[in-house]
NUBA-826732 format. One record per residue: x, y, z of N, C-alpha, C, O in turn. Coordinates in steps of 0.2 Angstrom, whole numbers, plus 2048, in hexadecimal, padded with zeros to 3 digits. Each point is the difference from the previous one (the first is absolute). Layout:
N
XYZXYZXYZXYZ
...
This chain:
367
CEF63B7D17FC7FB8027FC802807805801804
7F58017FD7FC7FD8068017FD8068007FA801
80180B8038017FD8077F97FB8037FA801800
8097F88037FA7FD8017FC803806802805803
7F77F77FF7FE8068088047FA8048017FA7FE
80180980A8017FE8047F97FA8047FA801800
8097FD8027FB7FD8037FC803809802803805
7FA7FC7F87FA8038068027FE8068017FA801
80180B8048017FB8077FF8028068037FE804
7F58057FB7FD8008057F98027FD7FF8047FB
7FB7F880A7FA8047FB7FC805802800803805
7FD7FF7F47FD8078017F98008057FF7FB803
7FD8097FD7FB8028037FC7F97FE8027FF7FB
7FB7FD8087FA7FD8008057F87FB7FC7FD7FC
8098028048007FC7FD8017FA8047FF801807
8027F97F68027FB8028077FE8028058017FD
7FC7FC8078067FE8018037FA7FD7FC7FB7FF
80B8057FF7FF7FA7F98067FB804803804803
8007F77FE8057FD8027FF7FE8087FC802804
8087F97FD7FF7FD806801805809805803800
7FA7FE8048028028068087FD8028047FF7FC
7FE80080D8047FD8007FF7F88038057FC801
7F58048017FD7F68038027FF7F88047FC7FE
7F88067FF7FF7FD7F88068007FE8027FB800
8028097FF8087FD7FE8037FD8038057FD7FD
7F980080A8057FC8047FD7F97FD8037FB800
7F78057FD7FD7FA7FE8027FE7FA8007FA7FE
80280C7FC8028017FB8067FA8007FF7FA7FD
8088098078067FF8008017F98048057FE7FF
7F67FF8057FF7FA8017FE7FB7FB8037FA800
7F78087FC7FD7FF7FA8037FD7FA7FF7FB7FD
80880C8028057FF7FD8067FA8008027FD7FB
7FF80280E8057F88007FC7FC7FF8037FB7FE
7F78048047FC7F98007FC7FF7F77FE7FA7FF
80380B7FB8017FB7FB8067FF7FD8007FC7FC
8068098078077FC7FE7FF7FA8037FE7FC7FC
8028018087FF7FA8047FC7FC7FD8027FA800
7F78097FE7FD7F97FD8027FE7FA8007FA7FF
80280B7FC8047FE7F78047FE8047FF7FA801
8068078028067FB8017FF7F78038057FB800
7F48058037FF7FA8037FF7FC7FB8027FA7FF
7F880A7FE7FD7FD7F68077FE7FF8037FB802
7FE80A7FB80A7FC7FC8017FC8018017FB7FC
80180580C8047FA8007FA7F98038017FA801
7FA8087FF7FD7F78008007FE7FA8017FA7FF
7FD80C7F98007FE7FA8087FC7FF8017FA7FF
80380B8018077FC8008007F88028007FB7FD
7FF80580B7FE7F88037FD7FA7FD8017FA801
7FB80A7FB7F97FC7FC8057FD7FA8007FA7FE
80380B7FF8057FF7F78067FB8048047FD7FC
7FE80280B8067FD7FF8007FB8028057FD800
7F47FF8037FF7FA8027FB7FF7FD7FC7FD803
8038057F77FA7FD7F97F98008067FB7FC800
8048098057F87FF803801801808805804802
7F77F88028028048098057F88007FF7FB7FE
8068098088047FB8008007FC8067FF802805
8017F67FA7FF7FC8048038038077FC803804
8097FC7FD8018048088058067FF8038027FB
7FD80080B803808800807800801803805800
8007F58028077FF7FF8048007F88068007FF
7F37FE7FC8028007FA8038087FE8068017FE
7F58058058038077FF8068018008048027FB
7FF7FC80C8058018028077FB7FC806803800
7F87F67FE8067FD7FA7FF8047FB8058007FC
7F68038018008027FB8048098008028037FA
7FF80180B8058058028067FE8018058047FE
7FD7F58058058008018057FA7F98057FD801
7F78047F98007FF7FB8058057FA8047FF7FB
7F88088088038057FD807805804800801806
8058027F48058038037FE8068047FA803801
80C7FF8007FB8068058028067FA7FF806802
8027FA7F88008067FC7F97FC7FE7FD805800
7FE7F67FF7FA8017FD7FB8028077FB8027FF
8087FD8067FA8028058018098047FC803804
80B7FF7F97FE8077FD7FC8037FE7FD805803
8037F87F77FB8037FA7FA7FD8037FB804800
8047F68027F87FF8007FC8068057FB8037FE
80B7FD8097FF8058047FE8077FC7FA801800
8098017FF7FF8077FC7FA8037FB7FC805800
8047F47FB7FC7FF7FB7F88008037FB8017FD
8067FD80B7F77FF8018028068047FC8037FD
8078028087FF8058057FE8057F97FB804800
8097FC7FB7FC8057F77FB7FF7FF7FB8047FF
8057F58017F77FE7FC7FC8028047FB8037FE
8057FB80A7FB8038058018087FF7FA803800
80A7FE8007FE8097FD7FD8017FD7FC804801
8057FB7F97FC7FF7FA7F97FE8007FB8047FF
8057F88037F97FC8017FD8048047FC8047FD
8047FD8087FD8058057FD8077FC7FA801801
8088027FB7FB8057F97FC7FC7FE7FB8047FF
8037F87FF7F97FE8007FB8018047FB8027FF
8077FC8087FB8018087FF80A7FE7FB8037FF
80C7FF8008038058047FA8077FB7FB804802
8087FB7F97FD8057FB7F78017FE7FE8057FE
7FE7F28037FC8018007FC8068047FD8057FE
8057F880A8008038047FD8068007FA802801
8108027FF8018078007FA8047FB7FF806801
7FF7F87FB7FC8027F87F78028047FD805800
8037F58027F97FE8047FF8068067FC804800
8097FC8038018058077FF8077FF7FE804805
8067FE7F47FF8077FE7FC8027FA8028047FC
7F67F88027FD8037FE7FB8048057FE801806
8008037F47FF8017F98078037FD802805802
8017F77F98018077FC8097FC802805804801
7FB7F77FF8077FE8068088037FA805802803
7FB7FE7F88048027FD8018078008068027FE
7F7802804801807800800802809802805803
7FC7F68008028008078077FF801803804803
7FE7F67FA8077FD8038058067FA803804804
7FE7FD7F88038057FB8037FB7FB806801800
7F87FB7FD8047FC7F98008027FC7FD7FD7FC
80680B8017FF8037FA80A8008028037FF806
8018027F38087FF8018018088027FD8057FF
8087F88058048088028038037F88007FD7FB
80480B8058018027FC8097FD7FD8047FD803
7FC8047F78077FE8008068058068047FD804
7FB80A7FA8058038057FD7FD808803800805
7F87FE7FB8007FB8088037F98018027FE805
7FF8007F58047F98028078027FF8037FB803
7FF8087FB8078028018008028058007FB803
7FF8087FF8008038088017FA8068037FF805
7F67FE7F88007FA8078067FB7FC8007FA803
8048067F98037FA7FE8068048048037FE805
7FE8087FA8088048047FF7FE807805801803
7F57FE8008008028078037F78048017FE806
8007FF7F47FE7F68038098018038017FF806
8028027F68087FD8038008058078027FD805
7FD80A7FD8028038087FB7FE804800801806
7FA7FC7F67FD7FE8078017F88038017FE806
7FF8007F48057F78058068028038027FC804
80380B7F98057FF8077FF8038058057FF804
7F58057FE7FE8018057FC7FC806800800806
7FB7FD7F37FD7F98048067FB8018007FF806
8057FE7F78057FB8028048038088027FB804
7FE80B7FE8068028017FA7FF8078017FB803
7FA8077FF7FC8008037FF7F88038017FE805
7FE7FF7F57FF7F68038087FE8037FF7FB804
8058077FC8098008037FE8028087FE7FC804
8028097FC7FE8048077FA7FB8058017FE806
7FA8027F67FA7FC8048047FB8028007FE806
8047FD7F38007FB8058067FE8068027FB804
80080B7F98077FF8067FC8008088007FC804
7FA80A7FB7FE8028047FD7F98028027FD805
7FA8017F97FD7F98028037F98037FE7FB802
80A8087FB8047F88028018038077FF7FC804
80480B8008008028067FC7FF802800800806
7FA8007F77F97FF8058007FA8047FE7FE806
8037FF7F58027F68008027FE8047FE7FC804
80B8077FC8037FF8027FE8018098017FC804
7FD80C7FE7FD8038057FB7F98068007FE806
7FD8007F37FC7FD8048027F88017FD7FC805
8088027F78047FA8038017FF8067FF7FC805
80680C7F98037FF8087FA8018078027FD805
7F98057FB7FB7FF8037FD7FC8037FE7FF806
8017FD7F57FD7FA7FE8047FA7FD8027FF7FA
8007FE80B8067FA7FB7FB7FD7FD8027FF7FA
7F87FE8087FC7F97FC7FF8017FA7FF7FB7FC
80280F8037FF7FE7F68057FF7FE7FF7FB7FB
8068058058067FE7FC8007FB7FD8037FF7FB
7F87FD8087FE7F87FD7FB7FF7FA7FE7FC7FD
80180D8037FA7FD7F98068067FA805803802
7F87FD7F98048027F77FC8088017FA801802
8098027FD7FD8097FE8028007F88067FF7FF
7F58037FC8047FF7FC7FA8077FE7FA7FF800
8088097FD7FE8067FE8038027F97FD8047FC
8097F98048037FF7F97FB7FF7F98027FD7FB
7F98068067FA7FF7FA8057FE7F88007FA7FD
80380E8038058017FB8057FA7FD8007FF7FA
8037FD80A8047FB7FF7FE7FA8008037FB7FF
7F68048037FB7FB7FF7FF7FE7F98027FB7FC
7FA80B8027FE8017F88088007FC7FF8017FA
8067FF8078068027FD8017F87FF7FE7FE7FA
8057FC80D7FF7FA7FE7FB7FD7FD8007FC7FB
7FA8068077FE7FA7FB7FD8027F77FD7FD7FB
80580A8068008017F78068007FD8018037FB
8057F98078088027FE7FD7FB7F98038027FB
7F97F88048017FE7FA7FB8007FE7FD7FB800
80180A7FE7FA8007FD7FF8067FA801806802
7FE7F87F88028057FC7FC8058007FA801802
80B8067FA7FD8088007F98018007FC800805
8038007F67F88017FC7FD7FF8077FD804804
8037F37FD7FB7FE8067FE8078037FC8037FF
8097FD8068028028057FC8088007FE803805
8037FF7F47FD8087FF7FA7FE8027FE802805
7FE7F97F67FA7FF8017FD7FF8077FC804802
8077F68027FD7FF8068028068057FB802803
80B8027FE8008058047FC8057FE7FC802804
8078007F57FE8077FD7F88008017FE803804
7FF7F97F87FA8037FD7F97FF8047FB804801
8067F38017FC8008047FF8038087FB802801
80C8008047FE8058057FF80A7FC7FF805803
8047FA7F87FD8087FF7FA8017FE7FE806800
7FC7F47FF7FC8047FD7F97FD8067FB804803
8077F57FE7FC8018097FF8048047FB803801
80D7FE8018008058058008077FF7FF803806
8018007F67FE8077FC7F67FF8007FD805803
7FF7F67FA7FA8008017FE8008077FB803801
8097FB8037FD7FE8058018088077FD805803
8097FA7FC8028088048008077FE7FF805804
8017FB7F68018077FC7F88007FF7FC804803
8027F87F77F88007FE7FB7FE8037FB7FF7FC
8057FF80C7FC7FE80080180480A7FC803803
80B7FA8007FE8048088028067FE7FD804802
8067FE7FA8048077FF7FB8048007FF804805
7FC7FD7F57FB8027FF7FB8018067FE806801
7FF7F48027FE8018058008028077FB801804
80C8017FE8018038048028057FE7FE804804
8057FD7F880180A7FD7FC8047FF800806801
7F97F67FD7FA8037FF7FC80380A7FD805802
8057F78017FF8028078048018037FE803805
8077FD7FC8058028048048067FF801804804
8007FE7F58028047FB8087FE7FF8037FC803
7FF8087F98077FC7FB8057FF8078007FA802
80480A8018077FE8057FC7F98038027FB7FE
7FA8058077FF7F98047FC7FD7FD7FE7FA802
8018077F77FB7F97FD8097FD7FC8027FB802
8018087FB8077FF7FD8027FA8068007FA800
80280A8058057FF8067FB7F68038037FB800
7F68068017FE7FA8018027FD7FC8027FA800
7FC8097FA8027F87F98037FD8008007FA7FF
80680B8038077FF7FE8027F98048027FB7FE
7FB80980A8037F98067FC7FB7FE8047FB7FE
7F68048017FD7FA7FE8037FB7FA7FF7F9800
80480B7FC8047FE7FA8067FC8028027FB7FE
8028088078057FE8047FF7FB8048027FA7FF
7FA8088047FC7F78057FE7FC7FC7FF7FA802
8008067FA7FE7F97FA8087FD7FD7FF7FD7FB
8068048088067FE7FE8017FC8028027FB7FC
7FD80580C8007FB8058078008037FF801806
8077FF7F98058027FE8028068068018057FE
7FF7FB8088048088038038067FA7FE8057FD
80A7F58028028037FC7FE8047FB8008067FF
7FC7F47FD7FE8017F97FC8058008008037FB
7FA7FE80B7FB8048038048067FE7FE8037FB
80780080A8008087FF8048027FC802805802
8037F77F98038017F87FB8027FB8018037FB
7F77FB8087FB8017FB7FB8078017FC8037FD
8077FF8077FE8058028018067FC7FB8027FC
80C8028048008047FA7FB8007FA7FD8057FD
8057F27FF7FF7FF7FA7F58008007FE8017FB
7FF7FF80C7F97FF7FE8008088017FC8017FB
8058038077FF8068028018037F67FB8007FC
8098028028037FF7FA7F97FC7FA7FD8027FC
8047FA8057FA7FB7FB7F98058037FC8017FB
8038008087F98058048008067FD7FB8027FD
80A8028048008067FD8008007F97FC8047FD
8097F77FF7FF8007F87F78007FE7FD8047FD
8007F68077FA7FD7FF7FD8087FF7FD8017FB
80280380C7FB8068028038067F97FD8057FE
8087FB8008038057FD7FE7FE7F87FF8047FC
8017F68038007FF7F77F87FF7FF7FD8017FB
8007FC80A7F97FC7FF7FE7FD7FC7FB7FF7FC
80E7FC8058007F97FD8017FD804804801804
7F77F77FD8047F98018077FF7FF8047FF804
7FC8027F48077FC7FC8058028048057FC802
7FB80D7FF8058048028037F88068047FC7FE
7FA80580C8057FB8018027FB8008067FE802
7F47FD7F88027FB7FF8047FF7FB8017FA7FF
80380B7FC8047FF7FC8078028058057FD7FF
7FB8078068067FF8057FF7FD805804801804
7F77FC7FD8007FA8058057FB7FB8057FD804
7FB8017F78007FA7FA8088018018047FC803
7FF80A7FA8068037FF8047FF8088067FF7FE
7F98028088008018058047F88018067FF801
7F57FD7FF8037FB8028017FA7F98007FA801
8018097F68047FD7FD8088038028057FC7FE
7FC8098048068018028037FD807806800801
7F47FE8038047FB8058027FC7FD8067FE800
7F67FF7FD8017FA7FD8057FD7FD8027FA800
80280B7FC8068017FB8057FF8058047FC800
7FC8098058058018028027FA806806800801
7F47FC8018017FC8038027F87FC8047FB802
7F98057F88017F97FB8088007FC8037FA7FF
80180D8008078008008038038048068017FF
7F88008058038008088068077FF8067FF801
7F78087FC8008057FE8018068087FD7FF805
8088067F97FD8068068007FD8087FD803805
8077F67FB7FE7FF808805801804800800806
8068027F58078038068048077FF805802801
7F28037FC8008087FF8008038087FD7FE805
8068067FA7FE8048087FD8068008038047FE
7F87FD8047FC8068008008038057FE7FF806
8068077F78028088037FA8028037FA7FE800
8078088047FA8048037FF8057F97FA8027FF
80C8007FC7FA8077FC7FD7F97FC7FC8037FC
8047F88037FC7FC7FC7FA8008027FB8017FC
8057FD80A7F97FF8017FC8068017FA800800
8098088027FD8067FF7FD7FF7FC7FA7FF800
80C8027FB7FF8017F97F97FB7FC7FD8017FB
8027F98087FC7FD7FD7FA8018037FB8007FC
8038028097F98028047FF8077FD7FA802800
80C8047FC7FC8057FE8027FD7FA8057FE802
7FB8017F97FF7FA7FB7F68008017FC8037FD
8047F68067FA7FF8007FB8048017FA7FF7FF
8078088047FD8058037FD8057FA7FB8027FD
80C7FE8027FE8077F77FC7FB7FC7FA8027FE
8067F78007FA7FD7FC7FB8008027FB8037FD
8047F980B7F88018017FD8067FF7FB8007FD
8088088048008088007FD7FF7F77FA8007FF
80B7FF7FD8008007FA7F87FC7FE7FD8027FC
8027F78077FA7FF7FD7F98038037FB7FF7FD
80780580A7FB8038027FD8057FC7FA8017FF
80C8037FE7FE8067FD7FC7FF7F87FC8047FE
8067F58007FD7FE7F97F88038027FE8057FD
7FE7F78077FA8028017FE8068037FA8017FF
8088028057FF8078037FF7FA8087FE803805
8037F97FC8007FE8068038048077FD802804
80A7FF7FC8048038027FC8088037FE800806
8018057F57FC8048027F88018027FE804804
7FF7F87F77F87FD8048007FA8067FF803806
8027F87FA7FD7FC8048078028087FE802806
8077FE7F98048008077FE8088047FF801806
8028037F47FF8078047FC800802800801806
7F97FE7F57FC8008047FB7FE8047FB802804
8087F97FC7FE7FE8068038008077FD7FD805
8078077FC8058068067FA8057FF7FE803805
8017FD7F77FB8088007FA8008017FD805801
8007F37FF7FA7FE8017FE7FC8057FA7FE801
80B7FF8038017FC8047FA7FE8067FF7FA803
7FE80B7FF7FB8028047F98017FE7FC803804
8047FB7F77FB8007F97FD7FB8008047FB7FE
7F68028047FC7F97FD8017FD7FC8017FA801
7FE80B7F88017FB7FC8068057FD801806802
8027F67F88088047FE7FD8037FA7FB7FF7FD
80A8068018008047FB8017FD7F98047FC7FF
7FB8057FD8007FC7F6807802802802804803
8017F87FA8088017FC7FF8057FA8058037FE
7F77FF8007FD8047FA7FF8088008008057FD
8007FA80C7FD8098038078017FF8057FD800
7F780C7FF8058077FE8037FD8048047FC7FD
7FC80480C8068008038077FE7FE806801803
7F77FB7F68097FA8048028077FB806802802
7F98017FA8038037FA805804807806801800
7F78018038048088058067FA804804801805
7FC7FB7F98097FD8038047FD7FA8007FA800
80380B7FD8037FC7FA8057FE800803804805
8017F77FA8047FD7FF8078057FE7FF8057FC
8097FA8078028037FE8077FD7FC8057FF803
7FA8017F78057F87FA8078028058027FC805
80080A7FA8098028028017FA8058047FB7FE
7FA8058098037FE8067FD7F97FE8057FC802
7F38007FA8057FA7FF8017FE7FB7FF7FA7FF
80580A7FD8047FD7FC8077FF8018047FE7FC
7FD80680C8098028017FF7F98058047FC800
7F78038048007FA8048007F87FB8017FA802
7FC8097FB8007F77F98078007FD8037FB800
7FF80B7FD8077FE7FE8067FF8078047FC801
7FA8078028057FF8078037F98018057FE7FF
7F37FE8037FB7FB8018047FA7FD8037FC803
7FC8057F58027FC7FA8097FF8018037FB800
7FF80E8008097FE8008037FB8048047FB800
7F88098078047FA8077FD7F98018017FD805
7FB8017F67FE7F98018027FE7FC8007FA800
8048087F98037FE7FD8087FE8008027FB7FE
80180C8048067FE8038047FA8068057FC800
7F38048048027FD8057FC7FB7FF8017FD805
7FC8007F88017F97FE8057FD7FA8027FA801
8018097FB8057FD7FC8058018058047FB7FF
7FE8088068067FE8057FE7FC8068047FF804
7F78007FB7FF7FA8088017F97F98027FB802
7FC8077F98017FA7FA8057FD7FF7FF7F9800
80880B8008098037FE8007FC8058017FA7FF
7FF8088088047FD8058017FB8007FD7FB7FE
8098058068027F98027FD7FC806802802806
7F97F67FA7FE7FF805801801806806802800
7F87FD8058037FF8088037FA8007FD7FC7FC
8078028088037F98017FB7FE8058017FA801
């Protein structure tokens, strides 16, 4: 099978430049809350509309009519409209992104499927990257509760208002009744494929093309993070946008992050709805072991396209060059790749993430 081409990520002599700058993404990712925002206002007035047979006499009615329902149905309503405003928002979102990147927006954005030996890959890479990202959101937020804490004591008058950073346990409550499937769908699908058009295909692109790969990746990435809102949640996402970036420049596919974006967080999901993995302890060679894990895949899908040896080398070798060099030139041939070392670092990689997760699995909780 045919290696696909990598995607273009800077332009050549006399071209144009295709995707947004970074004023236009900060406009983007503004762009993005404010039609989650409006599907979800739609919803919920259409709701209003279906439950009082039309507009309802007074606005105290709203309120008998919540305090009508248990709080396992205002769970679900809860949930059922923050998915649907997800959802919904692909209608704004995708026209959009389509309109933005003509001409030609499907070969811009890259919606052709990655290879099969590429979804294997990016499917092995989903469980060491959530324990990386999880074990990362622990830290943050310890860090944030000292910060809290720090500034309490500084300032007594906040004590009087609620800090609540707990993104994590937020979404935990109020999806505890709400069934599986749902829950795939309004997490899974609708932020993997938003937020993949929006950061990957559309600022990715854009600043990659002008900044060139490490700081167009590195902005995306934070931009992807600050759209969480969230501190904690903010730099938990960090790894995982940096990773979704590089699959994206390495396959020169869309599908490619947003099928581990999807996977990413139906694994949260799981582990959060059966309340799985929350009293594991994670070792230090785990988390080695799981960062050179995710390391030999991105390597591995680099190499499918000659990426690895045209686009990164060369552009160290070209770096001072106006415009960049084809991934195509002789040059990349003169730095070959060499399988032995990684294939002793992939199996290495593979053993000690394996060992050391079925015994962080074994163990006996902490009390």
């Amino acid at each position: 099978m045919t290696s696909r081409p990598a995607l273009r990520l800077k332009r050549q002599s006399g071209e144009t430049l295709t995707g947004p700058g970074l004023t236009e993404s900060l406009m983007w990712v503004g762009g993005y809350h404010l039609a989650q925002t409006f599907a979800g206002i739609l919803l919920l007035v259409l709701l209003i509309l279906v439950a009082c047979n039309g507009l309802p006499d007074q606005w105290s009615d709203i309120g008998v009519l919540a305090a009508q329902l248990g709080q396992s149905e205002l769970d679900w309503l809860l949930t059922a409209l923050i998915g649907c405003a997800t959802l919904g928002s692909l209608f704004f979102v995708l026209p959009m992104a389509f309109w933005r990147m003509q001409p030609h927006p499907r070969d811009r954005l890259g919606l052709q499927l990655p290879t099969i030996r590429q979804i294997v890959l990016l499917a092995g890479a989903v469980v060491p990257l959530g324990i990386l990202s999880d074990e990362l959101y622990r830290a943050s937020s310890s860090l944030m509760d000292e910060l809290l804490h720090i500034a309490v004591s500084q300032w007594p008058a906040l004590a009087a208002f609620e800090f609540s950073d707990d993104a994590i346990s937020l979404i935990q409550g109020q999806t505890s009744m709400t069934a599986y499937p749902q829950l795939l769908v309004i997490v899974g699908v609708g932020p993997a494929i938003g937020e993949e058009v929006i950061f990957r295909g559309l600022i990715g692109h854009g600043l990659t093309a002008r900044w060139g790969v490490v700081r167009g990746v590195l902005m995306t990435s934070l931009l992807f993070a600050i759209a969480h809102i969230s501190p904690s949640h903010a730099l938990a996402t960090i790894p995982i946008g940096i990773f979704l970036h590089v699959t994206y420049i390495a396959t020169g596919s869309l599908w490619a992050p947003i099928i581990v974006h999807f996977l990413n967080n139906a694994l949260s999901v799981t582990l959060m709805k059966y309340d799985l993995g929350q009293n594991v302890e994670v070792s230090t060679l785990l988390l080695v072991s799981s960062a050179v894990y995710v390391t030999v895949i991105a390597i591995l899908l680099a190499r499918d396209d000659g990426l690895l040896e045209g686009a990164f080398r060369l552009r160290l070798a070209s770096r001072r060059l106006r415009s960049p060099l084809p991934v195509s030139s002789n040059i990349a041939r003169r730095f070959p790749m060499t399988p032995n070392w990684l294939l002793l670092v992939a199996c290495t990689g593979v053993i000690c993430f394996t060992l050391s997760f079925v015994a962080a699995a074994m163990a006996e909780p902490p009390l």
